[in-house]
N, C-alpha and C positions, 0 to 999 in steps of 0.2 A: 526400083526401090530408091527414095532417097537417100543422098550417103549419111542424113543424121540418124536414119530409122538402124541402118546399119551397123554402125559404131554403138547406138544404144544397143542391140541384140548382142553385140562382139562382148561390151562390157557386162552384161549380163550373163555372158555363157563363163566368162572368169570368174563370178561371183560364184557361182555355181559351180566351181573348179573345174569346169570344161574346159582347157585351152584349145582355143582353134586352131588348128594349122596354118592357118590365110586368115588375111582383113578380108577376104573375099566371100563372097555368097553364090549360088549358081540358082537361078532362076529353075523352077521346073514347073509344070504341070497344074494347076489348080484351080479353083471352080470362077465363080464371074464374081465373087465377092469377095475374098482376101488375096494376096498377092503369095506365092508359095516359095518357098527358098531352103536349098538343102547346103548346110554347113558342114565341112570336114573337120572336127577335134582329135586331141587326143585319144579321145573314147570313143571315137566311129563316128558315123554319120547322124548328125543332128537334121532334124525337120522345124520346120519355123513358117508359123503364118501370121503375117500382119497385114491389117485394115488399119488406114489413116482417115476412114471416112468416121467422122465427127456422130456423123445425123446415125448411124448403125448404132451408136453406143459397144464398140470391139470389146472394152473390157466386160462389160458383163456376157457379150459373145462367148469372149476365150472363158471365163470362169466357168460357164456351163459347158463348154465343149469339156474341158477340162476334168469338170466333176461328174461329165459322163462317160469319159474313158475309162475312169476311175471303176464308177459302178463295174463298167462292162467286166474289168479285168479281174474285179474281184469276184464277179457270178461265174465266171469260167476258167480259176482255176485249175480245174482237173480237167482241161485239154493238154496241158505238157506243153505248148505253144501257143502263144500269146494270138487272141480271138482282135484287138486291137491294138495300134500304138499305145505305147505307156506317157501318161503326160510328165511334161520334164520340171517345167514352171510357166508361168505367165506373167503380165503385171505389163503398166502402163509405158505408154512413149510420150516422149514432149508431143507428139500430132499421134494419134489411136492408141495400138495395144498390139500385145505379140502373144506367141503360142507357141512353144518350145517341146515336142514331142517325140522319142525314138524317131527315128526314118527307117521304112520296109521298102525293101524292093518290091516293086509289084510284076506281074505278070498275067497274060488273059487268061482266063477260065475255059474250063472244058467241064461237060455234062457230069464229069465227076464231082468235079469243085461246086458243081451247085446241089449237089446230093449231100456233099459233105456238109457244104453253106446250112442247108436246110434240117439239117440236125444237130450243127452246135447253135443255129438260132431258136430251134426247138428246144434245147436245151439251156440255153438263157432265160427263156420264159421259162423255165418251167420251177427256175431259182427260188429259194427264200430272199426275201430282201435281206439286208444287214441288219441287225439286231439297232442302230439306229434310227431304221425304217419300221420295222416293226410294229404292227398294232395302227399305223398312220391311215395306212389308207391307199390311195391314188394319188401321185402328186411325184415330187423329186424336188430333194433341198436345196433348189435353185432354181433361178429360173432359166429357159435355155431360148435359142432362136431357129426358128423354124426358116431357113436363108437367112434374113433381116427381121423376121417378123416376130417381136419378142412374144415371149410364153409362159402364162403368170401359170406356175407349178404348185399353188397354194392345196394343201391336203385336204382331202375330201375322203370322210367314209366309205361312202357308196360310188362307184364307177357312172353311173348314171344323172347324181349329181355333178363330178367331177366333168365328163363332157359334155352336158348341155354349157355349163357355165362356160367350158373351151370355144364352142360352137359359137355361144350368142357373141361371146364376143372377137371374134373372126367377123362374123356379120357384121358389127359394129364399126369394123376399122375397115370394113369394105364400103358401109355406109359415109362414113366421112369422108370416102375421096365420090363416092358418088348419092347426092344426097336427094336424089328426085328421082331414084330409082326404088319406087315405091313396091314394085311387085317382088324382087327381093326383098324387102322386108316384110311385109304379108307373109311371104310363103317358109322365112327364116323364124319368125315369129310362130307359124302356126309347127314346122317342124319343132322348134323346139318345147310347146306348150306340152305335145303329146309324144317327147322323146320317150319314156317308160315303153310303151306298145312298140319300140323296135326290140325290147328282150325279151319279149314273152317266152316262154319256152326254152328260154335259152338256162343253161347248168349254172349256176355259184359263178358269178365273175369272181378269179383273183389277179393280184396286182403281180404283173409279170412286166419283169425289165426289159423295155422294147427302146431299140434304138431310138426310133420317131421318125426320120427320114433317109428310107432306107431304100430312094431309089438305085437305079444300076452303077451309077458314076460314084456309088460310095460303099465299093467291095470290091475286092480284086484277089488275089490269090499274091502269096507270098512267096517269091519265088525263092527263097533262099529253103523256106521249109516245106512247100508245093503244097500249103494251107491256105485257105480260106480266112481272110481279115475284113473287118470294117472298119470305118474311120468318120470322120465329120457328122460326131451323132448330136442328137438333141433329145438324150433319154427322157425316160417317164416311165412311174409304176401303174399300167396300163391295162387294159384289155387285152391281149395278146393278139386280136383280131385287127387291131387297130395297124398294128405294124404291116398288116399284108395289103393293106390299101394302094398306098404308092407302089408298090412293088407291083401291084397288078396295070395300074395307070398306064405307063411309059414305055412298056417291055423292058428285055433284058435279063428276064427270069423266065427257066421254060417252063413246063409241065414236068420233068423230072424234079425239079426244086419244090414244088407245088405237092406234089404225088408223096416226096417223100416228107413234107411236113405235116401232111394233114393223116399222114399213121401216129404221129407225135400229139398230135391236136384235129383229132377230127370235127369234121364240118357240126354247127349247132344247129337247131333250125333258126329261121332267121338269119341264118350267114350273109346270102347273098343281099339281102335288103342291108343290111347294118355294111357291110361293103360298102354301099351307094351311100351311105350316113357318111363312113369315114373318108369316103374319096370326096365327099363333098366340101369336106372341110380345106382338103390338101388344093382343089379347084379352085376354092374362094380362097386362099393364101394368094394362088398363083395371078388373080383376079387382083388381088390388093396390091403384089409389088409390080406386076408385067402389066396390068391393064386390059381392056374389054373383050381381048380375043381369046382372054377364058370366062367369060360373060355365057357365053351360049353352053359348054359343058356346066359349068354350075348353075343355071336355070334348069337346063333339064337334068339335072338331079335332084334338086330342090320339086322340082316340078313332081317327078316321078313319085320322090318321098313325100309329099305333102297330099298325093293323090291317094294314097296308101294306108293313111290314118282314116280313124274312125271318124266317122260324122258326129 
């Protein structure tokens, strides 16, 4: 980290009457896109993440990471222990943005911790939104970033217009880096003309608070309270099915976390098909920032889902 990004965080934890212990910061752990850094204060340990990449846009990053902690921690009150970090503040730096959140010890999970996982994340969805949200729809009052890739959370009534409009435009910013790849768009275009026939049969969609990216490297167990926490979310008031997409992608979830969610939320018909809908979208993400070697998983899902609709 640079030492001005440093000294801006130090002065900011005083504004905030946190005094530090140390001008110092200790590097820890964090994903391939913010730089991660645990602060010692007077009040315990501080967690801090700052991006100085320009082209990401950090602050509006950190604002939705921010005001998705938020939601989280308010739909799971009545766990007695905190289901995510609590956000501390944010705001800009002379070069990006910062992200000021408790610090949790973490530690690995065992077949318990995902049994446990799989019932306060069941119990998340299962929330009333805030009386803020209320009456809105599908959406979340900000927008948030899916890694880098921003995410227009504009309110939608219906669940169905809300992801088609998600979906086209994923395709779209896949299309802009490759623009002569015509059978993605064909087959993006025909998926989404006759999104409605992936619900058929399926119950009342409600808008249930889903993380959004909620693969394995973003939960781990608390080891001070031996609780199950998530962290680095990118909320939405969602389909609840939507959330188990990634989760199913990457591994890192077994069949116990699986087994004991779906007594919480069983399977609709149509599950596994709207599965290949939601992973398709988390593909073509991965397609838009990494590049063509996720080309062949989102054609053949696109391929599969397009083959599926009615003539």
């Amino acid at each position: 980290m640079m030492m001005t990004a440093n000294s801006e965080v130090l002065r900011a934890l005083e504004l905030h009457v946190i005094k530090p212990n140390s001008t110092k910061s200790t590097e820890i752990g964090g994903g391939c896109v913010n730089g991660a850094y645990k602060y010692e204060t007077s009040d315990g340990p501080v967690f801090v993440k700052i991006n100085q990449n320009p082209a990401v846009d950090p602050l509006t990053m950190f604002v939705g990471e921010a005001a998705s902690l938020q939601h989280i921690l308010a739909a799971t009150t009545s766990y007695g222990a905190s289901f995510a970090p609590k956000p501390l503040f944010h705001g800009p730096l002379s070069k990006g943005a910062f992200l000021a959140t408790s610090y949790i010890p973490l530690t690995a999970p065992t077949k318990r911790h995902q049994v446990e996982l799989a019932r306060r994340l069941a119990t998340m969805h299962a929330s009333d939104p805030p009386p803020e949200c209320v009456g809105l729809g599908f959406g979340f009052p900000v927008p948030t970033m899916l890694g880098t890739t921003h995410q227009d959370n504009t309110w939608e009534l219906d669940w169905v217009s809300f992801y088609r409009r998600r979906f086209k435009a994923m395709i779209d910013k896949v299309l802009c880096n490759y623009r002569q790849d015509f059978e993605l768009q064909r087959l993006g275009d025909a998926v989404c003309a006759k999104m409605p026939e992936f619900f058929a049969g399926c119950d009342e969609i409600k808008p249930s608070l889903i993380h959004g990216d909620l693969w394995s490297g973003n939960w781990g167990v608390n080891s001070e309270t031996d609780l199950p926490v998530i962290f680095d979310p990118a909320c939405c008031y969602a389909h609840n099915e939507l959330e188990l997409s990634i989760m199913r992608m990457f591994g890192g979830f077994s069949s116990d976390f699986f087994d004991e969610y779906h007594k919480h939320f069983p399977k609709q018909p149509g599950f596994e098909r709207r599965q290949e809908l939601y992973q398709a979208y988390h593909y073509l993400n991965h397609m838009f920032l990494f590049g063509t070697g996720y080309r062949s998983s989102s054609m053949s899902l696109l391929r599969s889902l397009a083959q599926s609709l009615s003539s």
